[in-house]
C-alpha positions as CSV (number, residue, x, y, z in Angstrom):
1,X,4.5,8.1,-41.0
2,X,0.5,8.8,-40.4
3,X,-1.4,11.6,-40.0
4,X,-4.3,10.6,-38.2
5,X,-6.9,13.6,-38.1
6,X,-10.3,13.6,-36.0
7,X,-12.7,16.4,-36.8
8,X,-14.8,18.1,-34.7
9,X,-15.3,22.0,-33.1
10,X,-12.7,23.2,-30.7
11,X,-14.4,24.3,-26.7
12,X,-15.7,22.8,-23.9
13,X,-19.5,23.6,-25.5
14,X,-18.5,21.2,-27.6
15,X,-17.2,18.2,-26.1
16,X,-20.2,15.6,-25.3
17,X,-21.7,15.9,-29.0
18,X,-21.6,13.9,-31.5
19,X,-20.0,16.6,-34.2
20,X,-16.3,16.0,-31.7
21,X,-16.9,12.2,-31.7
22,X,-13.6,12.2,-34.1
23,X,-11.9,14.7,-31.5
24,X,-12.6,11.9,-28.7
25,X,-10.9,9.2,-30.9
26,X,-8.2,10.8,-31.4
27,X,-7.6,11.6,-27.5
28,X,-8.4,7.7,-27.1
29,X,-5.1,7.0,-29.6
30,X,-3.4,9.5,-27.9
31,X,-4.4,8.1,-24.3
32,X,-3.5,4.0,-25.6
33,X,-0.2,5.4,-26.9
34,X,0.3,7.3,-23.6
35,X,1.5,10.0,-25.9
36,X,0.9,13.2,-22.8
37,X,2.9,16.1,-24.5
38,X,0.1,18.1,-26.7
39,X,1.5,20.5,-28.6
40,X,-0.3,23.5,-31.0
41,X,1.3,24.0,-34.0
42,X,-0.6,24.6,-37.5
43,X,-4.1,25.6,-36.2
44,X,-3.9,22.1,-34.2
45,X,-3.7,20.1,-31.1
46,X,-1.1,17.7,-32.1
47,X,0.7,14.5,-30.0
48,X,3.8,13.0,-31.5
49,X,5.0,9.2,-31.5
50,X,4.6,5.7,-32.1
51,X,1.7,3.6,-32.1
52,X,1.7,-0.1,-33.1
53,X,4.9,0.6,-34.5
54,X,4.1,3.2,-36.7
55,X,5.3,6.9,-36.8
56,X,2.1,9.1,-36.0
57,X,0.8,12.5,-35.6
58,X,-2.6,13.1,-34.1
59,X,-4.6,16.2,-35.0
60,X,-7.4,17.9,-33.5
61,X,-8.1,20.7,-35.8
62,X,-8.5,23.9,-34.2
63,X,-10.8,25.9,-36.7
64,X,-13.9,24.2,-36.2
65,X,-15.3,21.6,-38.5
66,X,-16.5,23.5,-41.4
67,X,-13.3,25.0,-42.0
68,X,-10.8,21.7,-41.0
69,X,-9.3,21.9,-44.7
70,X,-6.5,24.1,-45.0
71,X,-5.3,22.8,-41.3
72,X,-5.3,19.2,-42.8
73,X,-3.5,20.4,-45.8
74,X,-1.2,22.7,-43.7
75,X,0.0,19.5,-41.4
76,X,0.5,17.2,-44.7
77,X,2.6,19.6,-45.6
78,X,4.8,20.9,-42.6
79,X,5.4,16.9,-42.2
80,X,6.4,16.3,-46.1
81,X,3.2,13.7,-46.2
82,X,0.6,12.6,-49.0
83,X,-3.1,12.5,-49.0
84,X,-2.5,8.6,-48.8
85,X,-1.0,9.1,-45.4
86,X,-4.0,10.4,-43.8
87,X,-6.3,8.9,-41.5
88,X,-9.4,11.1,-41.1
89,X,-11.9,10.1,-38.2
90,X,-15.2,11.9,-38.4
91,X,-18.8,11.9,-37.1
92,X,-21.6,11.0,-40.3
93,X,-25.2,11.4,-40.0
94,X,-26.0,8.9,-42.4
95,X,-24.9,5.8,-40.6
96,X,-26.7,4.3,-37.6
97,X,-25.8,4.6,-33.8
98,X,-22.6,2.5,-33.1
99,X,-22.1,1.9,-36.7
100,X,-18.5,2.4,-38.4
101,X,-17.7,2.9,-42.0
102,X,-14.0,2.7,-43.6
103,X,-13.4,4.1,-46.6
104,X,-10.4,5.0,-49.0
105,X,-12.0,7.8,-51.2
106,X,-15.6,9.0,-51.6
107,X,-17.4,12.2,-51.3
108,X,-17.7,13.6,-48.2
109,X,-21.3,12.5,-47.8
110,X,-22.7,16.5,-47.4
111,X,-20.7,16.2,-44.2
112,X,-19.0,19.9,-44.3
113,X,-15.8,18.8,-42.3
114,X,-14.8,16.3,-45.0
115,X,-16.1,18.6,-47.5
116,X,-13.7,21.4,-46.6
117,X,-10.6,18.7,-46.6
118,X,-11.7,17.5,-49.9
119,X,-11.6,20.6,-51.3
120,X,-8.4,22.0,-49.6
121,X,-6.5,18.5,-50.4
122,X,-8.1,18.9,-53.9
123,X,-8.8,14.7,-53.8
124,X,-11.2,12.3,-51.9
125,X,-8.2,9.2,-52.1
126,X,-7.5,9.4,-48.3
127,X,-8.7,6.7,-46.1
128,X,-12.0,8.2,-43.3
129,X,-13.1,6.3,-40.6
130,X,-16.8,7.8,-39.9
131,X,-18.4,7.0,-36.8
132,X,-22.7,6.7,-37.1
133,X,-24.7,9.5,-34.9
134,X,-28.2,8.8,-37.4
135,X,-31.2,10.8,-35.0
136,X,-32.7,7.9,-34.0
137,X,-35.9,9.3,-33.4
138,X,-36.2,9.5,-37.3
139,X,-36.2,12.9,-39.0
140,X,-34.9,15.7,-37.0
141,X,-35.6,19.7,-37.6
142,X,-32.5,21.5,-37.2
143,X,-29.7,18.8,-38.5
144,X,-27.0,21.1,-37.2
145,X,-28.5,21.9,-33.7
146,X,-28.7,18.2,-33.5
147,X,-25.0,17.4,-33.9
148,X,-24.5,20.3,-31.7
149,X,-26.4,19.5,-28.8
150,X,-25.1,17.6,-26.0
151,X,-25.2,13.9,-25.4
152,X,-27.8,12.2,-23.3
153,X,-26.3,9.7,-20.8
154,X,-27.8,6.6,-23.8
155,X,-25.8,8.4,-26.1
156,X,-23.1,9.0,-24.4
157,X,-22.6,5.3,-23.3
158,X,-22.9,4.0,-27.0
159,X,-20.7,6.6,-28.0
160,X,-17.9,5.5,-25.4
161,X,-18.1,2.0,-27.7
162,X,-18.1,3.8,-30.7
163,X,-15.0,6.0,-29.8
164,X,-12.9,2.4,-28.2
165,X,-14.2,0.6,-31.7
166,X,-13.2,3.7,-33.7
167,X,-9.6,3.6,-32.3
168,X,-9.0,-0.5,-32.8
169,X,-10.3,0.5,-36.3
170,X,-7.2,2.9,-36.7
171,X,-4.7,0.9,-35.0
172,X,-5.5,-2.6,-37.6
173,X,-5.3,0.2,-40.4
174,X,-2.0,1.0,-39.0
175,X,-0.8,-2.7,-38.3
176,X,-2.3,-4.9,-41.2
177,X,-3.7,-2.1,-43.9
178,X,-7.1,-1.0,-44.7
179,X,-8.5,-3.7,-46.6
180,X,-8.2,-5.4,-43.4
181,X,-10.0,-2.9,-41.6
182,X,-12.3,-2.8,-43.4
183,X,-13.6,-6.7,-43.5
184,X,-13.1,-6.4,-39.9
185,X,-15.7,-2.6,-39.2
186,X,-17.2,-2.2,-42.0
187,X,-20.4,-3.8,-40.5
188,X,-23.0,-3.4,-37.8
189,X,-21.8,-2.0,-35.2
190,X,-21.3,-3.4,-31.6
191,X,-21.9,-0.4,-29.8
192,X,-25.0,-0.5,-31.9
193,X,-26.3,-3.8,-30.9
194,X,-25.5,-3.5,-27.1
């Protein structure tokens, strides 16, 4: 079984920014599994089921990003699973528009989401797919109101890509491994480039 985790802040404020872009791949797996029965158990929005042949739970942490950890390690837990069995899908600031980056282990980047699941998992050996949002207008003031603002209609559109590219990230992990996966995304991006 998986645990596949995306972070992001819990609202409608919320949905169309770039800090729930891991939220919105998760609803994608969920949506391509045609897994409809949400359930809340363990501070998260969970769906239950099989995708690509594999025994999954989805997660949506409920306690907004900074504070994802003890969720994450709550669900590991409650469903008798390793940090090697998790899957976390998260927004990063560091990588380009429409970029993705797969990873087994590794800090979490000063992205506090990851940061909090680090320290509540006390190990960085669990495989994050992070999804690029880089301010493309260079430097940016207010790094947090920027993740927290909404979308623009460009953004949103590359985003979209992002989100489908995200998910076909997770589901090769799933069928053939992350080594795999990672040859395969670990590169410019196509949402970037369109």
């Amino acid at each position: 079984m998986r645990l596949i985790v995306g972070l992001g802040n819990p609202g409608r404020e919320y949905a169309l920014t770039p800090h729930n872009l891991g939220f919105a791949v998760v609803e994608e797996l969920a949506g391509q599994a045609r897994l409809r029965r949400r359930q809340r158990a363990f501070r998260s929005e969970l769906w239950r089921g099989r995708l690509d042949g594999k025994e999954v739970v989805l997660a949506q942490p409920q306690t907004y990003m900074n504070l994802s950890g003890p969720a994450v390690a709550e669900l590991l837990r409650a469903e008798g699973l390793e940090p090697a069995d998790l899957i976390v899908v998260a927004d990063d600031v560091a990588l380009p528009w429409g970029q993705l980056r797969i990873r087994e282990r590794g800090s979490a980047g000063g992205h506090n989401g990851l940061e909090s699941v680090i320290a509540a998992l006390e190990t960085s050996a669990f495989l994050r797919v992070r999804l690029g949002i880089q301010p493309r207008e260079g430097v940016v003031d207010d790094l947090a109101e920027y993740v927290l603002a909404p979308m623009g209609a460009e953004e949103r559109k590359l985003a979209e890509a992002m989100v489908a590219e995200a998910a076909d990230a997770v589901r090769l992990i799933l069928r053939e491994g992350p080594s795999r996966a990672m040859t395969r995304f670990n590169r410019r991006g196509a949402a970037e480039s369109k």
